[in-house]
C-alpha positions as CSV (number, residue, x, y, z in Angstrom):
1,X,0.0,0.0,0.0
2,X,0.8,3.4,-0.9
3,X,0.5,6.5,1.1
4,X,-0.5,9.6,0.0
5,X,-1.1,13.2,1.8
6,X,-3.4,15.3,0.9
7,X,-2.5,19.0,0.5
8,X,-4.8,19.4,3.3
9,X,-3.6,16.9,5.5
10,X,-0.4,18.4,5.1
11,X,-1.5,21.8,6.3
12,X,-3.3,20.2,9.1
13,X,-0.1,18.5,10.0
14,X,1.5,22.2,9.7
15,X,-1.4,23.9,11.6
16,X,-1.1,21.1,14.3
17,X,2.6,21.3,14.3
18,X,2.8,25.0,14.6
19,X,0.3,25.1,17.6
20,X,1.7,22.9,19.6
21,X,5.6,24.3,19.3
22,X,4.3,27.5,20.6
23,X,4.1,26.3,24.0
24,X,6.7,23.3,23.4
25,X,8.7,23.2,20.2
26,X,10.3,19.2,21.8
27,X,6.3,18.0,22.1
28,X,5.8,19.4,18.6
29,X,8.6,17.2,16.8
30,X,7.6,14.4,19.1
31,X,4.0,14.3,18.1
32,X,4.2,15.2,14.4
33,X,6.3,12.1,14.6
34,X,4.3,10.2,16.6
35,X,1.3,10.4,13.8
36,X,3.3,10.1,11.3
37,X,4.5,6.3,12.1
38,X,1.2,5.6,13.5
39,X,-0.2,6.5,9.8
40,X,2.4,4.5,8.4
41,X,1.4,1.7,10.3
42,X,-1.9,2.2,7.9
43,X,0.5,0.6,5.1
44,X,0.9,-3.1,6.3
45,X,-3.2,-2.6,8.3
46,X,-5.2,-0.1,6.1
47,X,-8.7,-0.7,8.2
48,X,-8.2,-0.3,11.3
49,X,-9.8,2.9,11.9
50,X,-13.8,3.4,12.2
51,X,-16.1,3.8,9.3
52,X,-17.6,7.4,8.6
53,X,-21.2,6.5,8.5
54,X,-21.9,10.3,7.1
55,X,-19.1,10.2,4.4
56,X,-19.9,10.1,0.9
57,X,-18.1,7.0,0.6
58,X,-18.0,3.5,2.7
59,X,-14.0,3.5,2.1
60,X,-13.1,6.9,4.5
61,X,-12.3,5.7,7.9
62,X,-11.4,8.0,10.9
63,X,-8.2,6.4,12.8
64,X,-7.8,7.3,16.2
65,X,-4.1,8.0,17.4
66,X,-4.1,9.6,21.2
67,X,-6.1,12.6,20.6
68,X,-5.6,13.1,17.0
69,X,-8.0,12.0,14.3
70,X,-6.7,11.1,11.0
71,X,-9.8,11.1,8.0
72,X,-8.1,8.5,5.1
73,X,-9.8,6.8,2.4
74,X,-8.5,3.9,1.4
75,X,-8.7,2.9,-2.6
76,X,-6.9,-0.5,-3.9
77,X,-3.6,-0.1,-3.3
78,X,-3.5,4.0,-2.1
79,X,-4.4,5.4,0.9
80,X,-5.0,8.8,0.6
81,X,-5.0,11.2,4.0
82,X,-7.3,13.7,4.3
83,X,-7.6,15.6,7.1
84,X,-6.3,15.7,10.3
85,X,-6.9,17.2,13.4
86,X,-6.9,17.2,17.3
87,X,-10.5,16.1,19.2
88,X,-11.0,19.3,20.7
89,X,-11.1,21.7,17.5
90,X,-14.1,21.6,15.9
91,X,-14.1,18.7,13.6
92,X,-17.3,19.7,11.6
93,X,-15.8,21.6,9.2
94,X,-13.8,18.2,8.0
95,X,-17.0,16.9,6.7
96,X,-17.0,19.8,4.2
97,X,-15.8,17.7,1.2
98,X,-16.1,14.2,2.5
């Protein structure tokens, strides 16, 4: 399996990454890195996360890594990330396009 981000999912990533070195830039490397092996893990197990019953599609999944939420959709051999983003922000505004 092949993964693929998103322009999006990159600027979460950056958004994420930025807010979180403000306070602590050591707790910002450690957790960008942190989801980015646990979305690599989504190479070798691509359906591990939980269905998104109101997506437009029955192959996007939400995985759950500590208190992050990573939207992917999986599609033969690619898995594309979406979006990303911490429980606590208001995650409505990732349903926009999926």
């Amino acid at each position: 399996m092949k993964i693929i981000y998103t322009p999006e999912s990159v600027d979460d990533l950056k958004r994420l990454r930025e807010f979180i070195a403000r306070n602590s830039p050591n707790a910002a490397n450690r957790i960008a890195n942190y989801l980015v092996v646990g979305i690599g893990k989504l190479k070798t197990f691509p359906n591990p996360g939980i269905e998104v019953k109101k997506a437009k599609s029955d192959m996007i999944r939400d995985l759950i890594l500590g208190d992050y939420i990573i939207r992917y959709l999986v599609l033969k051999e690619i898995i594309y990330i979406l979006r990303i983003w911490h429980h606590k922000e208001d995650w409505s505004k990732m349903w926009k396009n999926y």
